[in-house]
C-alpha positions in Angstrom: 22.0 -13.9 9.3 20.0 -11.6 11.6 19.6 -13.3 15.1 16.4 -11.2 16.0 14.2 -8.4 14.2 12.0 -6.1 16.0 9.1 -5.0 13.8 7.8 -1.6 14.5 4.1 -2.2 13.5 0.9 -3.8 14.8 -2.1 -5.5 13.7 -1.9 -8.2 10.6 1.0 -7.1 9.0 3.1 -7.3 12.4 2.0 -11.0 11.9 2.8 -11.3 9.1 6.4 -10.2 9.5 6.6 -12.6 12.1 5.8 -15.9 10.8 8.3 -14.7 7.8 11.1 -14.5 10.3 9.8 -17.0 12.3 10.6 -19.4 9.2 13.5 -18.6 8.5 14.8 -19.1 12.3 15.3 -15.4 13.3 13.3 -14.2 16.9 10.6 -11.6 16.4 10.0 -8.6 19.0 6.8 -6.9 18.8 6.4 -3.5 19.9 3.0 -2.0 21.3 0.7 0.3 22.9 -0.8 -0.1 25.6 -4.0 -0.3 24.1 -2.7 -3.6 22.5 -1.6 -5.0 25.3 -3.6 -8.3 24.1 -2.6 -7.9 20.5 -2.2 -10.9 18.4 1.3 -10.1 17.2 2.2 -9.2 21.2 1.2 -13.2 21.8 2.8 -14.3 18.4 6.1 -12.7 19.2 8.9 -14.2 20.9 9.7 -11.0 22.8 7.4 -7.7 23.6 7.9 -4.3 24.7 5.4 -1.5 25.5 6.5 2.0 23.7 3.8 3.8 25.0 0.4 5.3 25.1 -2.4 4.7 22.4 -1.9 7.4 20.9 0.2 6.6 17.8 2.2 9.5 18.1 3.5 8.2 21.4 4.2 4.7 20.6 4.0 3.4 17.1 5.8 6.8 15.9 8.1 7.4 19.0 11.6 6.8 17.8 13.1 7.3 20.8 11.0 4.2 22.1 11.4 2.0 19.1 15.4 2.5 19.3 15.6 1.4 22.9 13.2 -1.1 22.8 16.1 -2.4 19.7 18.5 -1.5 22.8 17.4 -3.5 25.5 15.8 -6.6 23.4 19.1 -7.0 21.8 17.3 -6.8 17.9 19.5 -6.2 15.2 17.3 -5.0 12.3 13.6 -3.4 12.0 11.2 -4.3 9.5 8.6 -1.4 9.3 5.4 -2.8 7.9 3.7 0.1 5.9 2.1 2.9 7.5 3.4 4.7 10.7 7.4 4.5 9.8 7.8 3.0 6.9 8.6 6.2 4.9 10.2 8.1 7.4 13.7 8.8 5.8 14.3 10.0 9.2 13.7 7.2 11.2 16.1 5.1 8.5 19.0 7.5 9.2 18.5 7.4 13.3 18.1 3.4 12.8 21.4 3.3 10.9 23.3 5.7 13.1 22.7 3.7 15.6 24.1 0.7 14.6 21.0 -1.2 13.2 19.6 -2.3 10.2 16.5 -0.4 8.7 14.9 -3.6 6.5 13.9 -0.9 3.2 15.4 1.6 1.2 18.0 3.9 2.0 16.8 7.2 3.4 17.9 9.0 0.2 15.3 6.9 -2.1 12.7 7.1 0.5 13.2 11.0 0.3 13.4 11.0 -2.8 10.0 9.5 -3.5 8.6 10.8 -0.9 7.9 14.4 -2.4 6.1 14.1 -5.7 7.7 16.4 -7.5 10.6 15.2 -6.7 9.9 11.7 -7.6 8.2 12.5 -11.0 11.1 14.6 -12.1 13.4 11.3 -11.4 11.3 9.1 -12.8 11.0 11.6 -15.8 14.9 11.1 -15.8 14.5 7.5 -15.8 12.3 7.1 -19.3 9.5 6.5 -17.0 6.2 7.7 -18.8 4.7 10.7 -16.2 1.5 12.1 -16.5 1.4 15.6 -18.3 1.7 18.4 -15.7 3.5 21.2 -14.3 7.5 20.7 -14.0 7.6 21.4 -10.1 5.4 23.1 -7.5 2.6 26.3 -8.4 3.1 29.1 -6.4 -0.3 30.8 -7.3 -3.1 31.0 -9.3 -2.1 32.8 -12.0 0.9 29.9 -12.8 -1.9 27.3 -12.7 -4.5 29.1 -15.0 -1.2 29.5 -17.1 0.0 25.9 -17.0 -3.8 24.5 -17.7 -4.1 26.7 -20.6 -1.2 24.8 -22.2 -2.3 21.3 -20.7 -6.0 21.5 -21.1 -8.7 20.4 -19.0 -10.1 18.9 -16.3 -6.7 19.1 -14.3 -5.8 17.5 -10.4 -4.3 19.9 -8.1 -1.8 17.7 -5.4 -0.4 18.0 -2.6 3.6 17.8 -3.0 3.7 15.5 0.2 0.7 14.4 0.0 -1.3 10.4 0.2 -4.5 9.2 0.9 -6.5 11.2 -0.9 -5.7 14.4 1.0 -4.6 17.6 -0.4 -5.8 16.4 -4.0 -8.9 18.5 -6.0 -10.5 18.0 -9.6 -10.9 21.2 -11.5 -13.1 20.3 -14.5 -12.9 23.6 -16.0 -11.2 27.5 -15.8 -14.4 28.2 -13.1 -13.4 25.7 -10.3 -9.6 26.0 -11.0 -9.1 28.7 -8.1 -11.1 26.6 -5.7 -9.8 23.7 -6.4 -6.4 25.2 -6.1 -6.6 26.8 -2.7 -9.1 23.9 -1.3 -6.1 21.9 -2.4 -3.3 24.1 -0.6 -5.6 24.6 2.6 -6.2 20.8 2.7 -2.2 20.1 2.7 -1.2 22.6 5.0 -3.4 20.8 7.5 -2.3 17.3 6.5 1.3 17.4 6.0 2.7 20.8 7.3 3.4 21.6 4.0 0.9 23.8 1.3 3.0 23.6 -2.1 0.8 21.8 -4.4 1.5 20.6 -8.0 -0.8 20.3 -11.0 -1.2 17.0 -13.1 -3.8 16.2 -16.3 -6.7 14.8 -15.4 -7.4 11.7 -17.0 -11.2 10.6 -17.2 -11.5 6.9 -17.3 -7.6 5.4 -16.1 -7.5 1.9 -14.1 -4.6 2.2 -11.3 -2.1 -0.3 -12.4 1.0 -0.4 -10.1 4.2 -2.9 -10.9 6.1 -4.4 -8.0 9.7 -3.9 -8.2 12.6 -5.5 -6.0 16.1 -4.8 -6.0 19.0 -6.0 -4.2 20.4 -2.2 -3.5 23.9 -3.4 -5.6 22.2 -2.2 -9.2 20.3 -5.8 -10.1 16.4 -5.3 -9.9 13.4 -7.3 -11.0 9.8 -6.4 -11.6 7.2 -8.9 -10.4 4.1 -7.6 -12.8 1.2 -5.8 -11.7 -1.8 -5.4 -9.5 -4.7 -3.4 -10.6 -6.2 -2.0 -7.6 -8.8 0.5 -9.7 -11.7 -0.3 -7.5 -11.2 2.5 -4.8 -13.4 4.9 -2.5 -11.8 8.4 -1.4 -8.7 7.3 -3.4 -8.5 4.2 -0.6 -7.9 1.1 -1.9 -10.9 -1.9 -1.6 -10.2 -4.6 -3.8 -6.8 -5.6 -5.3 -6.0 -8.0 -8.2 -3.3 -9.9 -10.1 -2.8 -9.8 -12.5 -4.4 -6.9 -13.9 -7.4 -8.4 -16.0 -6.5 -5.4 -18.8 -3.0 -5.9 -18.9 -1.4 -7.7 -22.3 1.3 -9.9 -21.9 3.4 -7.1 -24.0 2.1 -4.2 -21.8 3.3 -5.9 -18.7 6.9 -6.7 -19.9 7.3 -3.0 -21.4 6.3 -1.3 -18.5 7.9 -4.3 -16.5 11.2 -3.6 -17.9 11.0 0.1 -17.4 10.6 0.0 -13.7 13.2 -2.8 -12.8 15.4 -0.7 -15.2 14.9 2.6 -13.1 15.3 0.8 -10.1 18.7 -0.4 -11.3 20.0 2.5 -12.3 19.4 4.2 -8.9 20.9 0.9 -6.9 17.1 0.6 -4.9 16.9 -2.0 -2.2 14.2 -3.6 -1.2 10.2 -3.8 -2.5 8.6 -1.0 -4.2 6.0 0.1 -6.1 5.4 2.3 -8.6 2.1 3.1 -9.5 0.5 4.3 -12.5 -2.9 5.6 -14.1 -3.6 3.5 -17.3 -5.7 4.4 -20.5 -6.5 3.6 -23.8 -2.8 1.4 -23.9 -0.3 4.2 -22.2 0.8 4.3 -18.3 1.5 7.5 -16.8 3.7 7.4 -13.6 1.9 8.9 -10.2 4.3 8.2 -7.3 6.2 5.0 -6.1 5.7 3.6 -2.8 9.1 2.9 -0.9 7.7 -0.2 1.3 5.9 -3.1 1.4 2.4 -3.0 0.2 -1.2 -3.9 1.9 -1.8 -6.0 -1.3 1.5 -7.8 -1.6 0.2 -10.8 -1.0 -1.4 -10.9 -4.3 1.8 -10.5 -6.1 3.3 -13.4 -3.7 0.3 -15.8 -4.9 0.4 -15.7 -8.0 4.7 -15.8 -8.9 5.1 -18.0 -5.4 7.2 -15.7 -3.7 7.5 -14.5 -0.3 8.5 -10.6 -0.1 9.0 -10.4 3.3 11.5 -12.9 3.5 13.1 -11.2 0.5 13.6 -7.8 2.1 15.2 -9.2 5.4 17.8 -11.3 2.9 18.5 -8.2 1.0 19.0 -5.9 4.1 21.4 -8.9 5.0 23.0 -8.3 2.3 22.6 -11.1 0.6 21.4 -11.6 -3.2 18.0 -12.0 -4.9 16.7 -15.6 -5.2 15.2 -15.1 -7.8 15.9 -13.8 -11.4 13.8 -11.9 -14.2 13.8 -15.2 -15.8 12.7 -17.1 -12.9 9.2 -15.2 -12.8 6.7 -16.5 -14.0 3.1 -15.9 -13.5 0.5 -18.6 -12.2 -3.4 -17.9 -11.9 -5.1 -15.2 -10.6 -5.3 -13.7 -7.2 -7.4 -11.3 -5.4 -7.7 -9.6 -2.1 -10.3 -7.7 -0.4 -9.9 -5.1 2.9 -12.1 -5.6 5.6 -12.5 -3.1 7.6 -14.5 -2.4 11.2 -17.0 0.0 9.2 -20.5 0.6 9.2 -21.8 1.0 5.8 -23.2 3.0 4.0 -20.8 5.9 5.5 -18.2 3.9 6.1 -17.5 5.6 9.5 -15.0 3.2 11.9 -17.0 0.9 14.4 -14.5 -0.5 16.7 -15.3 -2.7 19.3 -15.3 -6.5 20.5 -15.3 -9.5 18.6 -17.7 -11.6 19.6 -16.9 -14.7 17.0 -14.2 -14.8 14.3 -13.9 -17.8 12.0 -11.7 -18.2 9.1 -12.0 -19.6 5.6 -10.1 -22.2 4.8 -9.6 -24.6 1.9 -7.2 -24.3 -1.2 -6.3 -21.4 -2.3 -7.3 -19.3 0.6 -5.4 -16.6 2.9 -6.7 -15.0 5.7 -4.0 -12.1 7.4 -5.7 -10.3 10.0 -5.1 -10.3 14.3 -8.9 -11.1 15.2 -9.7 -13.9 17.5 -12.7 -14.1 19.7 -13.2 -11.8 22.5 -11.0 -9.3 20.7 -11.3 -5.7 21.1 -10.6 -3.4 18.3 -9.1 -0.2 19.8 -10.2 3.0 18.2 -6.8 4.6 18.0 -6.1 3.0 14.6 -6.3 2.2 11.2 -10.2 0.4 10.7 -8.6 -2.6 8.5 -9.1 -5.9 10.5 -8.4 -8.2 7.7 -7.2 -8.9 4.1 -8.7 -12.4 2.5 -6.8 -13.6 -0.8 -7.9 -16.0 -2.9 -6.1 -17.5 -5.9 -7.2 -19.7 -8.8 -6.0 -20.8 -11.6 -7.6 -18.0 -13.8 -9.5 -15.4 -13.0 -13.5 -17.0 -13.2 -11.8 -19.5 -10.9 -10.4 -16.8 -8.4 -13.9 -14.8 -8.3 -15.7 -18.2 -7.3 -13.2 -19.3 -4.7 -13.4 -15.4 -3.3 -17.4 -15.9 -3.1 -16.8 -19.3 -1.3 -14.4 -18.0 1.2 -16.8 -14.6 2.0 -19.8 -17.0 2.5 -17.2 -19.3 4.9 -16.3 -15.7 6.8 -17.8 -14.7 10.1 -17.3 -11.5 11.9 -19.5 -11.2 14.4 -19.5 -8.1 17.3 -18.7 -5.6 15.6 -20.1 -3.5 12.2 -18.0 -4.4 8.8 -17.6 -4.4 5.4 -18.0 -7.9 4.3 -21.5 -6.8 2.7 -19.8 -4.7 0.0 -18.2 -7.4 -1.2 -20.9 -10.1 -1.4 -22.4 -7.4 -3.8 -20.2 -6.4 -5.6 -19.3 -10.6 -6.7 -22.8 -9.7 -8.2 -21.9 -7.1 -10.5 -21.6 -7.7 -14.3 -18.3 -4.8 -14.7 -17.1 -6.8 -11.8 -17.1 -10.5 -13.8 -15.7 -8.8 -16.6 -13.2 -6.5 -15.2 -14.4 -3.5 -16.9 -13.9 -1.4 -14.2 -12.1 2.0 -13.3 -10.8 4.4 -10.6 -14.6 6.1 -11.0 -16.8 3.1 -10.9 -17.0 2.0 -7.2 -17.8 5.5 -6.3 -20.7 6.0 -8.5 -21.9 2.7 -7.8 -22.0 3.7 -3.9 -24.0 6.5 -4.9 -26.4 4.5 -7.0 -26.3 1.2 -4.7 -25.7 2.1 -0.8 -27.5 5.2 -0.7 -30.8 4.4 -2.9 
């Protein structure tokens, strides 16, 4: 058993790492800036050391600094969070040459997955279902007008190492292919150092469905169903939801069964996700995320189970515990981002919290790292909280998620709690009949009338 795990990450996940180790008797260190100097996971932590600046490229992404502060702290493992390291295959092989353990993959998956291309051609290999497009990357225009003719229109030109909705442009017909294409390559060059681009179908109406996979890294993998996290802005997730209200119980143990198998057959360790457009009954693969996610804890209410704990037993070495067999789902659960934004533009608004309270009750879960007095540093990510809610269906989870908004105070600072209190208004919202389109076109309609 690990004596002590530094976590190289801030802000509500940090914490959450935290009390995950904290239960299960190992000591925490936290790492930070000096711009979060106050931070709650620097106060929840049994040891802290400052990496750096605020800039996150000289603290939360200096490896040098996260390696010695391993070094003179005595930690033995690091749990990344997501974001900032996480899917550095990198940082996993300095962490492991140095005698530590990286709490993830092993560099080679997070690689692997980590180009697009790259990860639809294994996945391809694995029987997973992949969204019709090009074999690898297009070097010009002429290939892509080529490849489109055969696919057909509207088409999504990527970015091969791309995420969060950079590097990615809709062509809806031959006229706006060539823009799209070098808008695309311009956009990724910038972004990620790196201008190949790839070219997918375009589908018109999909949900995002992803499946949480685990494996123990020695060829035994589970899946633990899905989330459907279709209601999005820029590609950016804002509500998150298990399980997915369009899902059959047959859909969910076919494409279940797929992903635990692929992860198996490649020995993964660790969480994952792999994520998927769905339509009309039929999944098509998009790119798997090698870490935890932001809406894990969806997937933890509703089958019981903590992740976290899971990945620091696995990079122990130690087995699952839990089987296939012993998953079962219970309820419904939902969580909603909150982020330090002013609407309608959702432009960042950090600044100090004046009064923070909590809903409570059953059934409720609050991760975030406000507390009064506060002061959200403007170096980071806007997300200041994520509030769950689970029920025993899905009516039941949508009332208790209204509840625990109304029971919500932010006060000092700009946020987006108001999106949420109307959307719980909306009819496709009741229903569920909602898809990666909707949110967007009911911003236009709604926030900007």
């Amino acid at each position: 058993m690990f004596d002590k795990i530094l976590v190289a990450n801030r802000g509500e996940i940090a914490l959450r790492v935290i009390r995950a180790a904290r239960e299960m008797g190992i000591a925490s260190v936290a790492v930070h800036s000096t711009a979060d100097a106050d931070a709650m996971h620097v106060r929840m932590a049994d040891e802290s050391v400052c990496i750096g600046p605020p800039p996150s490229s000289e603290s939360y992404l200096s490896i040098p600094s996260i390696i010695a502060a391993c070094e003179v702290t005595g930690a033995q493992a690091i749990h990344p969070g997501y974001g900032f390291l996480s899917e550095n295959a990198s940082f996993v092989q300095i962490v492991e040459d140095h005698g530590l353990t990286f709490i993830g993959p092993s560099a080679e998956h997070i690689r692997i997955m980590g180009d697009k291309i790259t990860a639809k051609d294994t996945m391809k290999a694995l029987g997973v279902p992949c969204v019709p497009g090009s074999e690898g990357g297009i070097a010009d225009v002429a290939a892509a007008k080529a490849l489109c003719a055969e696919i057909g229109f509207p088409v999504i030109v990527k970015a091969t190492a791309g995420g969060g909705g950079r590097g990615m442009k809709v062509a809806q017909d031959a006229g706006e292919l060539e823009r799209a294409f070098l808008t695309a390559r311009s956009e990724a060059k910038a972004a990620f150092g790196n201008d190949a681009v790839y070219i997918e179908k375009y589908l018109t109406t999909p949900r995002h469905i992803e499946v949480q996979v685990f494996g123990d890294g020695k060829g035994r993998a589970v899946h633990l169903g899905e989330r459907d996290c279709s209601l999005q802005r820029r590609h950016q997730k804002v509500l998150e939801e298990a399980p997915g209200p369009c899902i059959t119980e047959e859909e969910r143990a076919r494409i279940g069964k797929i992903c635990a198998d692929a992860c198996a057959n490649i020995n993964y360790r660790g969480a994952g996700t792999i994520e998927f457009l769905y339509e009309k009954g039929e999944f098509f693969f998009i790119e798997m995320n090698t870490r935890l996610q932001v809406e894990h804890p969806v997937t933890e209410a509703i089958f019981g189970v903590d992740l976290v704990q899971e990945q620091i037993r696995v990079a122990e070495g130690l087995p699952m515990s839990f089987t296939q067999e012993d998953l079962r789902i219970n309820g419904h659960a939902i969580e909603v981002r909150i982020n330090a934004e002013k609407l309608p533009d959702f432009a960042p608004r950090p600044g100090t919290i004046t009064q923070f309270h909590a809903p409570g009750g059953l059934g409720v879960r609050m991760d975030s790292a406000l507390y009064d007095g506060y002061k959200i540093p403007p170096y980071y990510d806007s997300l200041i909280a994520k509030l769950i809610v689970h029920g025993v269906d899905r009516p039941a989870a949508l009332s208790r998620l209204a509840r625990a908004l109304g029971e919500l105070i932010v006060d000092g600072v700009d946020t987006t709690l108001p999106l949420f209190h109307a959307l719980l208004q909306e009819e496709d919202i009741q229903r569920g009949t909602y898809n990666i389109h909707w949110l967007e076109r009911w911003l236009e309609t709604n926030l900007r009338a």
